[in-house]
N, C-alpha and C positions, 0 to 999 in steps of 0.2 A: 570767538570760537565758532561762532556761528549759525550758534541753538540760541533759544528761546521760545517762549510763549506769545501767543498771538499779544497779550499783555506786555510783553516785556518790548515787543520790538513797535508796538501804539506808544509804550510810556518816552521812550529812545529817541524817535519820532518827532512828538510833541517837541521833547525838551529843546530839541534840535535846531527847530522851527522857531523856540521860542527865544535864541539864541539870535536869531538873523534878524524878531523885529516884528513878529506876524503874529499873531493870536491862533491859537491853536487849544484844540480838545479835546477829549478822549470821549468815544462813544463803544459802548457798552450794548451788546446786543446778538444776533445771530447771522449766521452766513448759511443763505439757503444752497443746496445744490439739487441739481436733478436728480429724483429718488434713484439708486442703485443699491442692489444688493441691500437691502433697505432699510438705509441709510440716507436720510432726504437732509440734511442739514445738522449742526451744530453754535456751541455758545461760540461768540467769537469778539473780537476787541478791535479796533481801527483807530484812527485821526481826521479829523476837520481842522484844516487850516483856513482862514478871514484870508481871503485876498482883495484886496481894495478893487472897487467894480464888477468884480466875479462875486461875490459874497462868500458864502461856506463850503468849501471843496473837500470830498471824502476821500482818504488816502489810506489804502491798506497795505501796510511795508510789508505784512507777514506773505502776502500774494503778488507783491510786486507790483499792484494795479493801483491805476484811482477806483474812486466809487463807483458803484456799477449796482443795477437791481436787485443783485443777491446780496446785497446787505441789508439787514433789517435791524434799525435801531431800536433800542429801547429804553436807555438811556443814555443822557449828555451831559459831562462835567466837565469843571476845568481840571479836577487830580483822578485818579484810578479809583481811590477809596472812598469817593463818592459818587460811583457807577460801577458798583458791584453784581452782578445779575445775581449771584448767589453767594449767600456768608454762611460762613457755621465754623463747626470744629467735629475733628472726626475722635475719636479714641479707641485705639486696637492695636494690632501688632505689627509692626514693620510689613511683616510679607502679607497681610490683609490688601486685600484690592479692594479700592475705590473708583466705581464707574458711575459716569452720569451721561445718560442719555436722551438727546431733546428729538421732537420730531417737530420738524417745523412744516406747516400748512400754509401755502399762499393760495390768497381767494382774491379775487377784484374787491373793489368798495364796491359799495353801491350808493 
């Protein structure tokens, strides 16, 4: 159909990949963007596939792209449920909203 979550189309990804023979991973982390309206960044999901002599290649289905500087890992595993940025459980009423808001900061290292 067409939808999904930045999750659902990493997990899709993987399995895909891991179908043809290539090791692949789910990483767990944020996707920066240039502040607007200010909104500088969000949680977000992607794939590392092993290519032999290339090493770990970052593939984000949900943007169409490989990996690029705005992604910001934070964690790495081999299934989704063991690179979760955030767990819990919510309890309320159906038409209750639920928002989460990240503000991501990039700095140089030093």
């Amino acid at each position: 159909m067409g939808r999904g979550s930045c999750r659902d189309f990493a997990v899709l990804f993987v399995e895909a990949v891991r179908t043809l023979g290539f090791g692949a991973r789910i990483v767990s982390g944020y996707l920066f963007t240039p502040p607007q309206q200010g909104v500088s960044g969000t949680t977000h999901a992607w794939a590392e596939v092993f290519v032999p002599g290339a090493g770990w290649i970052s593939f984000d289905p949900t943007n169409r792209q490989t990996g690029g500087f705005n992604l910001i890992p934070v964690a790495v595993a081999r299934d989704l449920s063991q690179a979760m940025p955030v767990s819990g459980t919510f309890t309320g009423a159906d038409n209750d909203a639920v928002r989460l808001i990240v503000d991501v900061r990039v700095s140089e290292a030093a």
